[in-house]
N, C-alpha and C positions, 0 to 999 in steps of 0.2 A: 464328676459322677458318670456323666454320657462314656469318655474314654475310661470307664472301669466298666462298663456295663461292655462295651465292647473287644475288651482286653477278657474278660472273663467268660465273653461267647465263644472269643479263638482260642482259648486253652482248653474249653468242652470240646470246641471240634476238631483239635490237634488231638485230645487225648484218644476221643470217643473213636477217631480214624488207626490212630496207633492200634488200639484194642482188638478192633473191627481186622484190621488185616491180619496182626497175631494169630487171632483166631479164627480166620475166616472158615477153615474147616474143620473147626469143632475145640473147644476147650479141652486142656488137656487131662489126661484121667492118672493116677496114683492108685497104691493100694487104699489109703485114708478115703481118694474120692471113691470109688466102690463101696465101703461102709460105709458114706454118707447116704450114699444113692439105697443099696441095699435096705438100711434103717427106713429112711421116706415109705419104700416099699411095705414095709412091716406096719407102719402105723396105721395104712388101711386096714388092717386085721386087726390090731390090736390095741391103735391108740396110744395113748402113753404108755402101756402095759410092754413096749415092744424091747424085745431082749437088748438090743439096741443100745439105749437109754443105759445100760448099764458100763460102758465106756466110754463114749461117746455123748459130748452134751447133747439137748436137743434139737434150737434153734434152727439150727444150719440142715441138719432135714426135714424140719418141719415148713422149711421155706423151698425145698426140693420136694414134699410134698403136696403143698400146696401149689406150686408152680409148674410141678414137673421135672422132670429129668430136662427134657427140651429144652426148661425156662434157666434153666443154671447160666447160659451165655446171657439173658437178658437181667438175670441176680447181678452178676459181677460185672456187667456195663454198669447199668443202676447204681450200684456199690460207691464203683472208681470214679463216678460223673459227682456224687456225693461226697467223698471225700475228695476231689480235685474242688472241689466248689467253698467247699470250709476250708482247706487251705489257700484259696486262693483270695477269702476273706478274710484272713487271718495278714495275709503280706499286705493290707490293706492298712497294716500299722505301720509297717516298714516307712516311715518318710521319705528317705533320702531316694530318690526318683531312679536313681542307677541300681541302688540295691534293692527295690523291688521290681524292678524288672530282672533282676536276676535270680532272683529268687523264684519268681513267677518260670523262669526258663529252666531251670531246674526242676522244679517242681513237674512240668510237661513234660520232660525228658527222665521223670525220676523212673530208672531200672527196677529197682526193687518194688516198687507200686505193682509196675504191669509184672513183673515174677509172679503177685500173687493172686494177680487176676485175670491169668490166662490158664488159672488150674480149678478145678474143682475140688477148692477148700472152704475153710472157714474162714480165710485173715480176711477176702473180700465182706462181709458183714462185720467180723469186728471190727475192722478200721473202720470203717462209718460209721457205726456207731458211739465205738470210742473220742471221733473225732468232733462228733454232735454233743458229745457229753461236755469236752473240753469247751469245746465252743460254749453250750453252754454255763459252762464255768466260769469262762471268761466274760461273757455277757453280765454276768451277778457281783464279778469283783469292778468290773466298768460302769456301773450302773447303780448296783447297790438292789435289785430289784427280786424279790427274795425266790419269785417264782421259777427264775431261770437255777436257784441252787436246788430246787426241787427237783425239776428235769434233768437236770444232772446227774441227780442221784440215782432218780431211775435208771438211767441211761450208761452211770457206770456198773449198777447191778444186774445188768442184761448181757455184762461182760463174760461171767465164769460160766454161763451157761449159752456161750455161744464159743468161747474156747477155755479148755481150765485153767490158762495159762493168764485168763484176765484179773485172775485172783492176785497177781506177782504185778499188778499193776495198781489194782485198788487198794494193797498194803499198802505202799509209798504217796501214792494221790490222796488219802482221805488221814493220813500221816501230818502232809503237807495241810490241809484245810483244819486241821486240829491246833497248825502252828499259828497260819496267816490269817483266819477267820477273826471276825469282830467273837467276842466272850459270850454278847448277847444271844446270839443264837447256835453258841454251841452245843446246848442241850439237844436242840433240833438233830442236829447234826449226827448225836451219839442216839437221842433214840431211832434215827434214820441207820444209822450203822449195826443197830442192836436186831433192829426186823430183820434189816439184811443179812445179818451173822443168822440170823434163825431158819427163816428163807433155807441158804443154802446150804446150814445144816440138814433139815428137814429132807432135801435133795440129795444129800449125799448117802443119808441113811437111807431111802429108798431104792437111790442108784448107785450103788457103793462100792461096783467092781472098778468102775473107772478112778474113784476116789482110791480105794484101798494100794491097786496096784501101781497110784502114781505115790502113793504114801513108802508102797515099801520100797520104789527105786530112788527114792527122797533118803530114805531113813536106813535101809539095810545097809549099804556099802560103809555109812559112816558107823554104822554098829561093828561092821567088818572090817573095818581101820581101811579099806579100798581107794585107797588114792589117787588108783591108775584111769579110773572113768572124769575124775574131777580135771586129773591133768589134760586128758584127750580133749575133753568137753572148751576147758579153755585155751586150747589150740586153735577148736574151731569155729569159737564163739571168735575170737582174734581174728583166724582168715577172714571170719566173715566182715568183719570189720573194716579190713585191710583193703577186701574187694570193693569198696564203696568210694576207697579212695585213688586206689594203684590196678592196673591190671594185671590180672593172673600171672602172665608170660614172666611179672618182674620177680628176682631172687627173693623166694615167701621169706627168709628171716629178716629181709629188708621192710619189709609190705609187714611183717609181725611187728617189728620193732616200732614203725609209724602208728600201727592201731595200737601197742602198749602205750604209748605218747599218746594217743588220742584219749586211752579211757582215763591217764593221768587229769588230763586235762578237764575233761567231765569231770572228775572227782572234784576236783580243783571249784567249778562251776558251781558245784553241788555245797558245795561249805559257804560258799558267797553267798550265796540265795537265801540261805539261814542267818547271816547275817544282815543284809539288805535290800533282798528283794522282795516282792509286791504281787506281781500277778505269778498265779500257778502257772499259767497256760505258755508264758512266755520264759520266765529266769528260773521257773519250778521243774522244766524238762528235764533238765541232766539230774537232777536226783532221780527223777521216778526213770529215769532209763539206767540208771547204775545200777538204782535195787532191779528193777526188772533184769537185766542183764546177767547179774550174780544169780538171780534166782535160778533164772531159767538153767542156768549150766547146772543147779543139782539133781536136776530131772533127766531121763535116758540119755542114750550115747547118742550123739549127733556129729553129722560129719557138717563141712562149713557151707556146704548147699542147702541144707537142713537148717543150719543156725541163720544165717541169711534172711529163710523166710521168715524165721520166731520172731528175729530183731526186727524184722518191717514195718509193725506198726508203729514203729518211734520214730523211725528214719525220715520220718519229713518232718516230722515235731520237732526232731533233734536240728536239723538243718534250721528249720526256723528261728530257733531259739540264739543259735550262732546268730544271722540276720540282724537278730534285734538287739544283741548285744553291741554289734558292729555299728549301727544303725544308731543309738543309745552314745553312740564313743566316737561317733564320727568325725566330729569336729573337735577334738579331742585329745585325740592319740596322733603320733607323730603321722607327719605325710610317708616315712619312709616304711614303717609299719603299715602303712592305710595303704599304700601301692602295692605292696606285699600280699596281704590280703583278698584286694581287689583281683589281683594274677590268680591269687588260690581261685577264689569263684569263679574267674572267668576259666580256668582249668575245671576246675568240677563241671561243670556248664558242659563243656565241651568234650567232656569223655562222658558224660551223662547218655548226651546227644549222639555219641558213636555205640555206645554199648549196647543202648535200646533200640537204636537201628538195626545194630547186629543180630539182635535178640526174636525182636519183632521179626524181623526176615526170617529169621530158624524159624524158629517156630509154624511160623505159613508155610517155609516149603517141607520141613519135616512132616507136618501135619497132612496136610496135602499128598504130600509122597506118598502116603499110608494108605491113604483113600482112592489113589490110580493105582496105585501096584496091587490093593486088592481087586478091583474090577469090581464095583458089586453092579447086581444086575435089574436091580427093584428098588422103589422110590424108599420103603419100609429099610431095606438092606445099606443102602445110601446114607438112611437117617443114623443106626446102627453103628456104621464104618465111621460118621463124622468124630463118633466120641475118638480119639485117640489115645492109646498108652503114651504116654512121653515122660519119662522118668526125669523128676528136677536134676540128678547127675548132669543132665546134658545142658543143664544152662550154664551161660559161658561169661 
């Protein structure tokens, strides 16, 4: 217990340091970050009432609100210390002593994490949140203790309204709890899901521009037989895929052809789990990243920087779930497979650890660069200049 307590302070303060230099001169800004910012603005005047609300959920500037524009860098430390800390609970099940400390290194080094919280978005509060809900998921199916499926609940209904995108998460998760739950309290369950179907009915009807317009790039093209956004979309839902295992510079139909193998493979996971598995949190991952996955490619055109960030909040869940399967088969599966494996991880590990060095560097001197080339001349003009434009394009 002593060396978990201490192995879980160095990965807060590897993370918390990563972060810290990232963005030492300012988190970076987007067109999305401005309407987040802008919105916070509006609600002093208007409260919920604020036009805002009408594409845009609320959560994420009600916490820009309430904190400030300022407070956005202390949001998404906060955020990442929070979800580094549930995952780092989570490899707590991993036994085998080599594959949780690899996992744990990965996890420190994870690229995609810091991608989304070195920008002023929403994936830093929905990954925390989402990852408190599973947690507590996983608490309720380990335990049996009814209160953590309570918190759960809540905790996954605070999803579509901190991004809309968490609704393509709670299809697939409360899917699963419908399969894997004891019978006994799945009334519970369905009247918890019925408030919440009302809830964010009730929300949509009010705020409906955001609902409407993701309804008709949902629904129009496939009215319109348009198959050419579907194919784009999974090109770069693929790169993005691709990036997590290969870097860029390699031949992308090579790097495509690995992440089409990889989401085989998921699929693959995803059928087992419905035959044999037990905890959501751990063997239930690859289904809810498949549906999530499919989903998300029927919504807008995105290019693979774009899809990248969508897929991030799975991408440690997913990595874990590998972990425990490996972890679960260890002793098991042939040695010749099991060294196989072990070279994968300790390769993912090790381009992890180059990429977000990489990353983290850019970022501090791009950002920085901004802030001396314009000179500003006043402490106000200083605070101002810290916000940076840095377009995700330029992550590498």
């Amino acid at each position: 217990m002593r060396s978990s307590k201490i192995s879980l302070l160095g990965v807060l303060a590897v993370s918390a340091a990563l972060f810290v230099i990232a963005n030492y001169c300012g988190i970076g800004y987007t067109y999305d970050s401005n309407l987040y910012v802008e919105i916070a603005a509006q609600i002093s005047d208007s409260g919920f009432n604020a036009d805002g609300f009408n594409i845009k959920p609320p959560i994420y500037p009600l916490l820009i609100y309430w904190f400030g524009k300022d407070g956005i860098f202390i949001i998404n430390l906060v955020c990442l210390l929070i979800s580094v800390s549930v995952l780092f609970y989570f490899g707590l099940d991993i036994k085998t002593k080599v594959l949780r400390f690899l996992f744990w290194g990965i996890l420190v080094f994870s690229t995609p994490l810091y991608y989304v919280h070195s920008f002023a978005w929403t994936e830093p509060p929905f990954i925390s949140v989402l990852l408190l809900a599973f947690l507590a998921l996983h608490t309720y199916q380990k335990n049996n203790k009814s209160q953590f499926l309570y918190i759960s609940m809540v905790l996954l209904f605070l999803l579509p309204f901190i991004r809309f995108a968490g609704l393509f998460i709670l299809i697939p998760t409360f899917l699963l709890l419908f399969v894997k739950i004891s019978k006994n309290i799945k009334w519970i369950i369905g009247g918890v899901v019925s408030i919440g179907a009302v809830i964010i009915i009730m929300w949509g009807l009010q705020f409906e521009d955001g609902f409407v317009s993701r309804w008709h790039t949902l629904i129009g093209p496939i009215l319109r037989g348009d198959s050419f956004r579907y194919l784009h979309n999974l090109d770069s839902y693929l790169e993005a895929l691709s990036i997590w295992l290969l870097p860029i510079p390699i031949y992308k139909p090579l790097r495509l052809f690995v992440a089409f193998v990889v989401v085989v493979i998921i699929v693959i996971a995803s059928i087992n789990f419905f035959k044999k598995g037990k905890y959501i949190v751990i063997s239930g991952i690859p289904f809810i990243f498949i549906v999530y996955y499919f989903l998300l490619q029927l919504v807008f055109d995105v290019e693979y920087y774009s899809a990248e960030r969508y897929l991030t909040p799975l991408y440690n869940l997913l990595i874990f779930s590998l972990f425990m399967w490996l972890d679960n088969n260890f002793f098991v599966i042939s040695k010749t497979f099991k060294n196989a494996m072990l070279v994968f991880l300790f390769y993912l590990l090790t381009y992890g650890v180059a990429r977000t060095l990489k990353n983290v560097v850019f970022w501090n001197q791009t950002r920085c660069a901004e802030i001396i080339n314009a000179k500003p001349t006043s402490s106000s003009q200083i605070l101002k200049e810290s916000q940076v434009l840095l377009l995700p394009e330029q992550y590498q």
